[in-house]
TORTIRO-160645 format. One record per residue (C-alpha): residue number from 1; y, x, z. Coordinates in steps of 0.001 Angstrom, whole numbers, plus 500000, padded with zeros to 6 digits. Each point is the difference from the previous one (the first is absolute). Example, Ala and Ser with C-alpha at 12.3 -4.5 7.8 and 13.67 -1.06 7.14 Angstrom:
<rs>
{1,{495500,512300,507800}}
{2,{503440,501370,499340}}
</rs>
This chain:
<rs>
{1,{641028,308395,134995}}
{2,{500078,496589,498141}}
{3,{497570,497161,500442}}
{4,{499586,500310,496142}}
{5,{498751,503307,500074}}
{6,{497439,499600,503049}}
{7,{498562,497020,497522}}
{8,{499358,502570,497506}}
{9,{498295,502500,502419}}
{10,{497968,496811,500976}}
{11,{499010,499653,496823}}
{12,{499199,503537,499021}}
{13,{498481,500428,503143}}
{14,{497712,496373,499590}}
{15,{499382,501002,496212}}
{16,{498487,503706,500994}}
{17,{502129,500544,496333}}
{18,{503831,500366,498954}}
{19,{499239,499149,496569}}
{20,{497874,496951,501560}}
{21,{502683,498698,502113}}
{22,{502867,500529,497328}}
{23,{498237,497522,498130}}
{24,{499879,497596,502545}}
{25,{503513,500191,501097}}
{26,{501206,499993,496437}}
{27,{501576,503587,500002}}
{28,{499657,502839,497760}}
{29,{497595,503057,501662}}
{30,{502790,502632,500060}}
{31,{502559,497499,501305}}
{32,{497493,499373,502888}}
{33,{499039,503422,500578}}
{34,{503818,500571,500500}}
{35,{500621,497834,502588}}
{36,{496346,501255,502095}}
{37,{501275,503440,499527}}
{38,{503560,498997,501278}}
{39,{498489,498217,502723}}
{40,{497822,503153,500851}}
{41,{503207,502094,499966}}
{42,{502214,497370,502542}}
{43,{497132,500194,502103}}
{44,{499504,503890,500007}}
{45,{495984,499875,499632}}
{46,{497230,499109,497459}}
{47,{498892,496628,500191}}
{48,{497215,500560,497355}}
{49,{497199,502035,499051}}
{50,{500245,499873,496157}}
{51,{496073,500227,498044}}
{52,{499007,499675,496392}}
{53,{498940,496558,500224}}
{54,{501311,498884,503353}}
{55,{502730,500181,502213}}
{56,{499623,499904,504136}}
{57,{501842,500202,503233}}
{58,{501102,502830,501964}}
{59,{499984,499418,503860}}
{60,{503895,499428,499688}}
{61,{499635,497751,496776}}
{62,{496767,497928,502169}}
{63,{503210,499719,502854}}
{64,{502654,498657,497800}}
{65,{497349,497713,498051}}
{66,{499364,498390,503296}}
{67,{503931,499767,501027}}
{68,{500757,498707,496139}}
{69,{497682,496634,500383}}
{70,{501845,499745,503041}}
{71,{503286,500281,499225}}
{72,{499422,498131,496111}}
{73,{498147,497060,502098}}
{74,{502835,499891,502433}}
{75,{502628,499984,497064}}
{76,{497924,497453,497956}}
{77,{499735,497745,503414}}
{78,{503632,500357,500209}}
{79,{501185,499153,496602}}
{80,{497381,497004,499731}}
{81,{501507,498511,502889}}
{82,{503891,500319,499336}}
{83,{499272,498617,497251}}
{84,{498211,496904,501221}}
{85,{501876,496505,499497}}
{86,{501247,498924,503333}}
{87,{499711,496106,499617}}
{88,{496435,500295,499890}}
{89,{497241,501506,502283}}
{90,{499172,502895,497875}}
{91,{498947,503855,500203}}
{92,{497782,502716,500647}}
{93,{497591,500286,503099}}
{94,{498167,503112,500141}}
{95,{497045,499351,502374}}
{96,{497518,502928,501312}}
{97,{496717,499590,501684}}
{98,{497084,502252,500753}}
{99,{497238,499890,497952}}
{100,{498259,497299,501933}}
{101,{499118,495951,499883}}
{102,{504005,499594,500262}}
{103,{500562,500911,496624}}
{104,{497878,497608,498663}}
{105,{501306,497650,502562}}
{106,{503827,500922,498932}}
{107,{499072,499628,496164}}
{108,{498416,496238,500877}}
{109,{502955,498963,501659}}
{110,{502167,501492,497845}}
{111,{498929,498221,497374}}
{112,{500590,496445,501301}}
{113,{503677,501726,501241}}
{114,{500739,500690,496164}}
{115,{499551,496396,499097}}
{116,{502408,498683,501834}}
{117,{502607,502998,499894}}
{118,{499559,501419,496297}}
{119,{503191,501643,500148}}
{120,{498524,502600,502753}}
{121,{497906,503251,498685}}
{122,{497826,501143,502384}}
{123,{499014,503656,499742}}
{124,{496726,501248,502216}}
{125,{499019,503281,501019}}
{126,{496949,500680,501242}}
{127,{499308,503712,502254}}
{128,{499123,501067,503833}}
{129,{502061,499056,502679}}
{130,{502487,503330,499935}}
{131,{500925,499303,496243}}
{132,{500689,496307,500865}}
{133,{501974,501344,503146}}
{134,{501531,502748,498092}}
{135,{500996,497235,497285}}
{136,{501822,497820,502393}}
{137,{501672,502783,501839}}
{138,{501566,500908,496419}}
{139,{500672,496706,499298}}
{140,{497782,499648,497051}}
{141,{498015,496895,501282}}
{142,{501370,497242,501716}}
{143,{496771,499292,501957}}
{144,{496694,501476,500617}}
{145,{496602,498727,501543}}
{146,{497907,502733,501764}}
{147,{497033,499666,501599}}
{148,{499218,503210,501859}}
{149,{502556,501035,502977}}
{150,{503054,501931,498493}}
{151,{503103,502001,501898}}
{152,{502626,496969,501183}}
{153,{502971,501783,499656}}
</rs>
């Protein structure tokens, strides 16, 4: 399975259309087709429920949609920061909070942070307190905020 390929089921998947999504990834319809079917044949199940006009998730194609944005983010996090320069303070911060006063809090102070450090990206993510836990666990967020009482371990 290649990163590549899980950004095309993204897409397809995000576009509810193949045709849709070929055009935004800049591929020809058949040539994305191919690689959703060849995906669909690696992973031994149908990942779509294919309609006249639109295109939807099975149960196994809603499972690997979630897994993809986590394992693209995780690969985007990683390539953004090897690639960061070293003799300055520079990268990517990937914050997540519940959907609460923090946010708003995080975005205020956020924005005096990227004054002084332009060089940093911070990246928010906003959900309940088992997402952000789940998040961190996975090692898609660096930090989280929570409010309500979540599982310590």
């Amino acid at each position: 399975m290649e990163i590549r390929v899980l950004r095309y089921f993204i897409a397809v998947a995000n576009e509810e259309s193949i045709s849709a999504a070929a055009k935004q990834l800049h591929l020809s319809q058949p040539t994305l087709s191919r690689q959703l079917k060849d995906l669909e044949m690696e992973l031994g199940t149908n990942l779509f429920i294919r309609g006249n006009r639109k295109i939807s998730l099975t149960e196994e194609g809603k499972y690997l949609f979630k897994k993809a944005k986590e394992i693209v983010d995780l690969a985007d996090k990683t390539e953004a920061n090897l690639k960061d320069s070293k003799e300055m303070i520079s990268g990517e911060v990937y914050i997540g909070a519940g959907e609460t006063e923090a946010m708003h809090l995080i975005a205020k102070t956020l924005k005096v942070l990227i004054k002084d450090y332009p060089n940093i990206r911070f990246h928010l993510y906003s959900g309940n307190a088992d997402d952000i836990k789940s998040k961190l666990d996975s090692g898609l967020l660096d930090f989280g905020v929570v409010i309500e009482p979540t599982d310590k371990q």
